[in-house]
N, CA, C and O atoms as a GROMACS GRO file, in nm:
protein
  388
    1UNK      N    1  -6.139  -0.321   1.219
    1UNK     CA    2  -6.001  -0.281   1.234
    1UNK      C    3  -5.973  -0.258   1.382
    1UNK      O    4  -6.065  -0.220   1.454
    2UNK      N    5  -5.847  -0.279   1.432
    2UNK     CA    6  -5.803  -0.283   1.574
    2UNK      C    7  -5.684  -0.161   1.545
    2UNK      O    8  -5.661  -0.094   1.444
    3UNK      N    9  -5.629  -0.163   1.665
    3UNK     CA   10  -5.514  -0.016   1.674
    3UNK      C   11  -5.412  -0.132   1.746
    3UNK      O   12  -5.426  -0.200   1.848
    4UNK      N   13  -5.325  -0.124   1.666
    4UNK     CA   14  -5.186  -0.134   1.707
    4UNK      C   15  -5.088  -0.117   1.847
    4UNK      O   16  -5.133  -0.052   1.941
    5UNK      N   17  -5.013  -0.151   1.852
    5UNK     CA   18  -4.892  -0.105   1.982
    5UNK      C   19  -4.897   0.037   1.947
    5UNK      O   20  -4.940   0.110   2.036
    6UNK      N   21  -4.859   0.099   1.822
    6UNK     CA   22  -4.817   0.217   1.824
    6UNK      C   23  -4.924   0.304   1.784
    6UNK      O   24  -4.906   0.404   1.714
    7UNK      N   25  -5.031   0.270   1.827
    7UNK     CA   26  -5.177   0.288   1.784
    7UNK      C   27  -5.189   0.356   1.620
    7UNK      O   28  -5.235   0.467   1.594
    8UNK      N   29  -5.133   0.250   1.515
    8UNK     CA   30  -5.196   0.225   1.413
    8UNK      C   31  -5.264   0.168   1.326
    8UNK      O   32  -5.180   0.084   1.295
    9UNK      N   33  -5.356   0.145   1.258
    9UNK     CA   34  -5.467   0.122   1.275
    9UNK      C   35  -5.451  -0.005   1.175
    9UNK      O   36  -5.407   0.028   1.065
   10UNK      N   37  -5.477  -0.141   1.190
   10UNK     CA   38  -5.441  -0.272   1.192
   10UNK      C   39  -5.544  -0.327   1.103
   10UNK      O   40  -5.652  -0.311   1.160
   11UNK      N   41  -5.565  -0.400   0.960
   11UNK     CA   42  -5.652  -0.444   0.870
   11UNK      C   43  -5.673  -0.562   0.905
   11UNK      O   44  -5.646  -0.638   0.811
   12UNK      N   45  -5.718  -0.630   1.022
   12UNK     CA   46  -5.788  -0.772   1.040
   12UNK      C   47  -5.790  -0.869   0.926
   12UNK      O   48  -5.742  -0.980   0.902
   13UNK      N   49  -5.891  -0.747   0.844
   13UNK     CA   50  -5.984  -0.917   0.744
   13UNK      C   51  -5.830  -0.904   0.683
   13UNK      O   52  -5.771  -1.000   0.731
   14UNK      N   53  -5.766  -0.852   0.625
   14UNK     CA   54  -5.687  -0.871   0.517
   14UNK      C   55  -5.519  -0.948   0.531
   14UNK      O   56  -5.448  -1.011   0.452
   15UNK      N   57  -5.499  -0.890   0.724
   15UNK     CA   58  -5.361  -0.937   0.786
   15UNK      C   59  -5.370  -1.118   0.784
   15UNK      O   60  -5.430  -1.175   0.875
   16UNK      N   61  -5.305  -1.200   0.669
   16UNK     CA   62  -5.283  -1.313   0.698
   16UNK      C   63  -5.214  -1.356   0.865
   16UNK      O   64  -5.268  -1.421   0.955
   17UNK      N   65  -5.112  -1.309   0.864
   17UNK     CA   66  -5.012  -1.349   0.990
   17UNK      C   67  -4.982  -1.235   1.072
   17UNK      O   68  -4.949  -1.126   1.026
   18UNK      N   69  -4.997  -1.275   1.252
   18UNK     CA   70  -4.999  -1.131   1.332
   18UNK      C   71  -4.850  -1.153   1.348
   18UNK      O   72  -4.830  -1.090   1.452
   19UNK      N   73  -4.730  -1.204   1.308
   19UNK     CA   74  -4.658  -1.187   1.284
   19UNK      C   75  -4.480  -1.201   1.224
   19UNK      O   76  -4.369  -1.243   1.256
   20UNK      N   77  -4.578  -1.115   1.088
   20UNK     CA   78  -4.484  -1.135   0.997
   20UNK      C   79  -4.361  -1.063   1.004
   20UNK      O   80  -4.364  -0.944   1.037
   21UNK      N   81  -4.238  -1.128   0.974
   21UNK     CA   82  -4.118  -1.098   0.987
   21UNK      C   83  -4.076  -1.061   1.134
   21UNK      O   84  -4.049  -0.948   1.174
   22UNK      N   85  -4.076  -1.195   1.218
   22UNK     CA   86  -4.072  -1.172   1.362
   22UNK      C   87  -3.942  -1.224   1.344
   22UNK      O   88  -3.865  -1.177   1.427
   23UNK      N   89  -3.884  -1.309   1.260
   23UNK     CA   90  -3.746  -1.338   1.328
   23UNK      C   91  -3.655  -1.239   1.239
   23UNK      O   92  -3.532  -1.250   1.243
   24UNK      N   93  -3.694  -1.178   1.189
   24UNK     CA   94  -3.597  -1.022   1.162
   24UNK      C   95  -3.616  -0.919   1.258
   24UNK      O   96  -3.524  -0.847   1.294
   25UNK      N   97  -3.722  -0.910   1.296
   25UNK     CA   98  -3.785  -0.788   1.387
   25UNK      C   99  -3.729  -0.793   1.514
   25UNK      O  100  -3.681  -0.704   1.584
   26UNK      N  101  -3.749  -0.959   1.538
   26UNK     CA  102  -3.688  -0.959   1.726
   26UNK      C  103  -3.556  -1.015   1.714
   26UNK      O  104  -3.521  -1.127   1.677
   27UNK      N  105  -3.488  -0.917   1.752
   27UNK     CA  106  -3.325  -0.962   1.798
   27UNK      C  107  -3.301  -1.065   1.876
   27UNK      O  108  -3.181  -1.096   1.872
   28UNK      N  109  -3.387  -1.154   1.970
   28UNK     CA  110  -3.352  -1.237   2.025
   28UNK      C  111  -3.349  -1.381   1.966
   28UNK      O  112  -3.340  -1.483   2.033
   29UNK      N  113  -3.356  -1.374   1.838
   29UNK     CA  114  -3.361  -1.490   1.762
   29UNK      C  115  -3.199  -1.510   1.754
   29UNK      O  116  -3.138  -1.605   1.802
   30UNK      N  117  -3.147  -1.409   1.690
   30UNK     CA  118  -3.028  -1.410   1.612
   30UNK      C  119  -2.916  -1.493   1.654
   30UNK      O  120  -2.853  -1.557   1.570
   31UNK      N  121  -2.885  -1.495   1.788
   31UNK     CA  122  -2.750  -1.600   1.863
   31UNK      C  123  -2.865  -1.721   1.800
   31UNK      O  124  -2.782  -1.773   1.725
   32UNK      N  125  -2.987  -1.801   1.775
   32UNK     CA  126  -2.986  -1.926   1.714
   32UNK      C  127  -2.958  -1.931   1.572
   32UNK      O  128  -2.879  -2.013   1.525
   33UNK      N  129  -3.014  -1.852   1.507
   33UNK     CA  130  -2.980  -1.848   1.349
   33UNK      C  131  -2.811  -1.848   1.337
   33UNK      O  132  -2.749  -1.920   1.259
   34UNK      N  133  -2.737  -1.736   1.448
   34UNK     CA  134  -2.605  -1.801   1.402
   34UNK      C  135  -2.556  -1.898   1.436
   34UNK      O  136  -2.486  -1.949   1.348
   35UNK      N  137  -2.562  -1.979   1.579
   35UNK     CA  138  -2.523  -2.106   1.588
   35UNK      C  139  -2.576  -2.192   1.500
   35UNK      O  140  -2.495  -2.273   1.455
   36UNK      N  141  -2.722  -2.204   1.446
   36UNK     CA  142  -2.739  -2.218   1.293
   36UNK      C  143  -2.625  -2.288   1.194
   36UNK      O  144  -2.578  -2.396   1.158
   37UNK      N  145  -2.611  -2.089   1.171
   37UNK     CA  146  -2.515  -2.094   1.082
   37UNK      C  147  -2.379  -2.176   1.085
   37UNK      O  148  -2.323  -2.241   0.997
   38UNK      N  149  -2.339  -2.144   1.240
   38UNK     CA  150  -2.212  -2.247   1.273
   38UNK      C  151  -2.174  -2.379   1.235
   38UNK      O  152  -2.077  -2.437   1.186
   39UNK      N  153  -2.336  -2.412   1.298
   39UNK     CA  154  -2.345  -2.611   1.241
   39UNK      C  155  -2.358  -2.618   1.104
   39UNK      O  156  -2.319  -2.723   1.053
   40UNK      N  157  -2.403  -2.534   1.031
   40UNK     CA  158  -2.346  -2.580   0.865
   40UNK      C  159  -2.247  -2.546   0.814
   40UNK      O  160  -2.230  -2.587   0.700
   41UNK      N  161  -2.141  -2.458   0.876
   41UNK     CA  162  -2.015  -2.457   0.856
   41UNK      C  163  -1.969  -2.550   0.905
   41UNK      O  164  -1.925  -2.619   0.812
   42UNK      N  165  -1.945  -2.613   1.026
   42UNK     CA  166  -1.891  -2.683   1.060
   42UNK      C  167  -1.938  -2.857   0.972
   42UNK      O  168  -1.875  -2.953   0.928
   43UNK      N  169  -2.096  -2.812   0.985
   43UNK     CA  170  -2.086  -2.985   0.884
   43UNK      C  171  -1.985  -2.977   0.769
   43UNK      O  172  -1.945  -3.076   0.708
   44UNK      N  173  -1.945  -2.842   0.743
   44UNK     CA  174  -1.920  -2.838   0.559
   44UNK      C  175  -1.689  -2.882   0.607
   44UNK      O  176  -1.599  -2.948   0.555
   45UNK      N  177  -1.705  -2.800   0.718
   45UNK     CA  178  -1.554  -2.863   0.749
   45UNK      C  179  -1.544  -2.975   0.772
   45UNK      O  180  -1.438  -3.026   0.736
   46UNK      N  181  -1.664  -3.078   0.851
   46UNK     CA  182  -1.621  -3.220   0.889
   46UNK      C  183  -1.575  -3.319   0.760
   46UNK      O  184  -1.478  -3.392   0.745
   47UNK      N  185  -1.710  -3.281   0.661
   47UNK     CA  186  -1.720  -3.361   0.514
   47UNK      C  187  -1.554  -3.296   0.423
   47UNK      O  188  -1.508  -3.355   0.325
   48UNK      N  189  -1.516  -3.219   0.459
   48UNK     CA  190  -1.387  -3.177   0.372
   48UNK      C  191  -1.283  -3.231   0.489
   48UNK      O  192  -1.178  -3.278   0.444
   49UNK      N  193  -1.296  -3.231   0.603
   49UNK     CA  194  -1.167  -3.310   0.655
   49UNK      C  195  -1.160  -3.453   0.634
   49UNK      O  196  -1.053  -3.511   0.614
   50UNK      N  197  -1.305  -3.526   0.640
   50UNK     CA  198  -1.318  -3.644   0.642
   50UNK      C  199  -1.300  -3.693   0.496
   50UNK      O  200  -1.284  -3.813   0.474
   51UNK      N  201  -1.304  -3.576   0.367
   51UNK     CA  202  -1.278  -3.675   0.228
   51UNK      C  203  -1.120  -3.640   0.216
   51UNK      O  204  -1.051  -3.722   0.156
   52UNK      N  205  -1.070  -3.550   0.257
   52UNK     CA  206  -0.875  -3.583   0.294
   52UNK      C  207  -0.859  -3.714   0.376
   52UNK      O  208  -0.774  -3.798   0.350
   53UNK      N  209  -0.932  -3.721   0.459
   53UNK     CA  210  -0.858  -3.848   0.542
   53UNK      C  211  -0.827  -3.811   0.694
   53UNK      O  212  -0.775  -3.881   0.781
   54UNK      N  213  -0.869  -3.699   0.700
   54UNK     CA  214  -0.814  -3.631   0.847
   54UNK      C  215  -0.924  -3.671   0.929
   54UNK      O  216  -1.012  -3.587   0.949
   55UNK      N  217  -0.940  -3.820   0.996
   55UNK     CA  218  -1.072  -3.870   1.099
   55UNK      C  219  -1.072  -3.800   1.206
   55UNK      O  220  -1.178  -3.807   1.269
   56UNK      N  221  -0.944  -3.698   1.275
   56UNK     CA  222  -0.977  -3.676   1.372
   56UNK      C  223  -1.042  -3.518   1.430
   56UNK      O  224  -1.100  -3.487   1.534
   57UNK      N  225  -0.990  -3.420   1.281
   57UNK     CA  226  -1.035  -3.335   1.281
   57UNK      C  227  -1.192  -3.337   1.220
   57UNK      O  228  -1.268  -3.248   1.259
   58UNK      N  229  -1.246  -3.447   1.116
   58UNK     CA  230  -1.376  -3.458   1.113
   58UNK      C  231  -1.435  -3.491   1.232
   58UNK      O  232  -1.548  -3.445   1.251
   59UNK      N  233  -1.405  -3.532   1.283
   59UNK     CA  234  -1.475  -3.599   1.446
   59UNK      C  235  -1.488  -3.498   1.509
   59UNK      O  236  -1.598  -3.473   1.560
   60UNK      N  237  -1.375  -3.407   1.524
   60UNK     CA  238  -1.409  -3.259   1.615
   60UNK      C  239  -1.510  -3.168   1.546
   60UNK      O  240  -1.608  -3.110   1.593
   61UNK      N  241  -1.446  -3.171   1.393
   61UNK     CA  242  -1.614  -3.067   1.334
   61UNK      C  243  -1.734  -3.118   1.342
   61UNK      O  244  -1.829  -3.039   1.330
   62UNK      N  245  -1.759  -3.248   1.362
   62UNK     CA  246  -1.898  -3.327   1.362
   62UNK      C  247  -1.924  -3.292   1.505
   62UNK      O  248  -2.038  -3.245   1.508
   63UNK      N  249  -1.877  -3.292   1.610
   63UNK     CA  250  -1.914  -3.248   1.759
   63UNK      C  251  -1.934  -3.117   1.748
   63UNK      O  252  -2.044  -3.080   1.791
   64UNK      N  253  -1.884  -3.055   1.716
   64UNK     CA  254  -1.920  -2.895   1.702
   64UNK      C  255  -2.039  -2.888   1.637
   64UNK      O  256  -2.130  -2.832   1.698
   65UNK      N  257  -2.063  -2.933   1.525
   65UNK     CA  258  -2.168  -2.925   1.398
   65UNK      C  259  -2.316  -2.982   1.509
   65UNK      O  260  -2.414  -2.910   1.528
   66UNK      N  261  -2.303  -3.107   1.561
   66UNK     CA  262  -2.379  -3.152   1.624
   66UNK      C  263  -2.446  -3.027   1.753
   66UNK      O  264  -2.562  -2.986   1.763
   67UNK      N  265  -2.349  -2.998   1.823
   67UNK     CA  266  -2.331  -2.907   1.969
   67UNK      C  267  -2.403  -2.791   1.941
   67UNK      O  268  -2.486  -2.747   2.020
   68UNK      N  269  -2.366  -2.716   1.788
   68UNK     CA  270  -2.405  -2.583   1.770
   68UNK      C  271  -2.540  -2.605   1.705
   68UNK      O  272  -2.613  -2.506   1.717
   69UNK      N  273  -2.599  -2.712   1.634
   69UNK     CA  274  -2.742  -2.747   1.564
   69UNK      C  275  -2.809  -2.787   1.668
   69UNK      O  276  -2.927  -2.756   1.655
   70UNK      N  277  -2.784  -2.853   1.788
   70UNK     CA  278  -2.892  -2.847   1.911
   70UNK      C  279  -2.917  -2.682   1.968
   70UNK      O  280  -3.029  -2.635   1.983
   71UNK      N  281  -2.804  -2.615   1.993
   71UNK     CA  282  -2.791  -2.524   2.096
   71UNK      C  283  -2.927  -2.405   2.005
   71UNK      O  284  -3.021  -2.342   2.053
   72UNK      N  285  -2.868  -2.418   1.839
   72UNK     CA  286  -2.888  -2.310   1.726
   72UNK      C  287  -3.089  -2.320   1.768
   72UNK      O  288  -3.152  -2.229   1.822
   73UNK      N  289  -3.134  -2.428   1.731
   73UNK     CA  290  -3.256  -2.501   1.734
   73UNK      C  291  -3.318  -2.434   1.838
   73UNK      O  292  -3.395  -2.338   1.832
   74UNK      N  293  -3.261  -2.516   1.968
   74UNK     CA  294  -3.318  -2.489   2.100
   74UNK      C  295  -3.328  -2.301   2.118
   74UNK      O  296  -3.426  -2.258   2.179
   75UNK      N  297  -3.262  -2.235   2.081
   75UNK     CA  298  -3.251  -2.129   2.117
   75UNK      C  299  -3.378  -2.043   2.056
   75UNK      O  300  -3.445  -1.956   2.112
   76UNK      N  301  -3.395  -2.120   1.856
   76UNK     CA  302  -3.515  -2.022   1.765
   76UNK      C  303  -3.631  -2.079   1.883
   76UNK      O  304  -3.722  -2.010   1.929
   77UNK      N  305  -3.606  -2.194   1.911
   77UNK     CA  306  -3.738  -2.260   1.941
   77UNK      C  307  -3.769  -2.219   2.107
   77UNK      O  308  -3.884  -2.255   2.131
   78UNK      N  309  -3.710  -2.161   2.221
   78UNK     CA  310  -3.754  -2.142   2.326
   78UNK      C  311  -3.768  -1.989   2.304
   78UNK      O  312  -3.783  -1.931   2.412
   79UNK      N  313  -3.766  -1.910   2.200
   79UNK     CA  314  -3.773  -1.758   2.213
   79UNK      C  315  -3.885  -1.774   2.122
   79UNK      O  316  -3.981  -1.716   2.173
   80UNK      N  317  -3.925  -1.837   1.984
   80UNK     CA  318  -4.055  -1.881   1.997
   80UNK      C  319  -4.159  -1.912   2.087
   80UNK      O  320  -4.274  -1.878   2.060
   81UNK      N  321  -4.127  -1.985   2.213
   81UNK     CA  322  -4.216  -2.032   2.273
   81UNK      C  323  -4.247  -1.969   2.361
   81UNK      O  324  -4.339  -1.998   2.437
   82UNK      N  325  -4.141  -1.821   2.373
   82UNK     CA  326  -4.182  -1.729   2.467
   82UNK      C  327  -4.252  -1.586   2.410
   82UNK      O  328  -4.267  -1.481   2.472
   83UNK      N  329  -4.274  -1.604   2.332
   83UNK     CA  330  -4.340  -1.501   2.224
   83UNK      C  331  -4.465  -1.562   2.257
   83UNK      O  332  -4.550  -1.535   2.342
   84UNK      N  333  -4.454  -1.665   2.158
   84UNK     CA  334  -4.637  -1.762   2.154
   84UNK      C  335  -4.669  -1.749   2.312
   84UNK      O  336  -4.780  -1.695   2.318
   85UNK      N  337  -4.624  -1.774   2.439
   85UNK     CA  338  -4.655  -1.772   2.514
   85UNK      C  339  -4.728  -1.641   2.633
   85UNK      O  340  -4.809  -1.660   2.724
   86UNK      N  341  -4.670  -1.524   2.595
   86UNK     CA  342  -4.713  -1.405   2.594
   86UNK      C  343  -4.822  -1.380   2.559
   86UNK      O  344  -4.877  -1.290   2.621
   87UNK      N  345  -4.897  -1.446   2.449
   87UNK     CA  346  -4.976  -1.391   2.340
   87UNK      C  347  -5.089  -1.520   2.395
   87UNK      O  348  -5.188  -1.544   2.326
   88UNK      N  349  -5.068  -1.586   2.503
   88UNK     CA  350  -5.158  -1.704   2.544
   88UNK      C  351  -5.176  -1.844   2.452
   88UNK      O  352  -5.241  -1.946   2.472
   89UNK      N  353  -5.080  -1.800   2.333
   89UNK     CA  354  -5.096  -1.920   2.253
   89UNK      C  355  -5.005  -2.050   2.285
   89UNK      O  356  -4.902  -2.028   2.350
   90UNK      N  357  -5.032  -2.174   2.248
   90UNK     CA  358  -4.903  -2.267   2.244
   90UNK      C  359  -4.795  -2.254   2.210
   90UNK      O  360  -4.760  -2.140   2.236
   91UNK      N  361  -4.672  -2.342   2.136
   91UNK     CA  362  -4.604  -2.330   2.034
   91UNK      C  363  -4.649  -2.394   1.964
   91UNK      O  364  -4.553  -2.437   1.901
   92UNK      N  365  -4.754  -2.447   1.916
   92UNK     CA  366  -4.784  -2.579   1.799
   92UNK      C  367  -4.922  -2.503   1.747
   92UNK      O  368  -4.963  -2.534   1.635
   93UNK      N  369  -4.990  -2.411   1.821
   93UNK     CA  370  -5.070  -2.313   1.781
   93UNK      C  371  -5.043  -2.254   1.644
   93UNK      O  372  -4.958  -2.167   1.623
   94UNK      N  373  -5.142  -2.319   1.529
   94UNK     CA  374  -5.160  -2.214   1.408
   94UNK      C  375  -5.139  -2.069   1.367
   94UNK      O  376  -5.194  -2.012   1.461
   95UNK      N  377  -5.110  -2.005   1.314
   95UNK     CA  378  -5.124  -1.911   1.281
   95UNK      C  379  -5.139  -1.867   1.146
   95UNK      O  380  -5.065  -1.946   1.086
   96UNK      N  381  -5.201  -1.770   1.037
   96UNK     CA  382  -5.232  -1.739   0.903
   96UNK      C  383  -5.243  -1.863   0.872
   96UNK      O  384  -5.334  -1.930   0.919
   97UNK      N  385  -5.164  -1.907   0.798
   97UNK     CA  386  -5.138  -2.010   0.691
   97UNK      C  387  -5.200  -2.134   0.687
   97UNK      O  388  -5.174  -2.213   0.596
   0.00000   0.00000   0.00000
């Protein structure tokens, strides 16, 4: 057994993952999960403007949808990589599972 940040006392053999529920825990995830969220709203407006017939407002929700699913991505994935990176690991580095 090891001691913790808050020096409590940590079950090795038994801890699958050193850490579980990190993208609830660290707030710096959250602006990607909601741009996330954005790009599947917005896919869900392009496909409802585009089965009315409205090409030009689907075209604007598909740029948005597109804009906010890179930005959403890039954002889980470089605050990932600065976590893993702290910790000396990669991002493609295993963990539990």
């Amino acid at each position: 057994m090891t001691e913790a940040k808050d020096n409590l006392p940590v079950d090795d053999a038994h801890t699958n993952r050193s850490h579980v529920g990190e993208g609830i825990a660290d707030g710096r995830n959250y602006p990607g999960y909601i741009l996330i969220g954005l790009a599947l709203a917005a896919l869900g407006l392009a496909l409802v403007a585009a089965g009315y017939g409205f090409k030009g407002w689907a075209l604007i929700a598909g740029i948005i949808c597109a804009v906010t699913l890179v930005g959403g991505v890039s954002a889980v994935l470089l605050e990932r990589r600065r976590v893993k990176r702290l910790e000396g690991l990669g991002l493609t580095d295993q963990e539990g599972h």
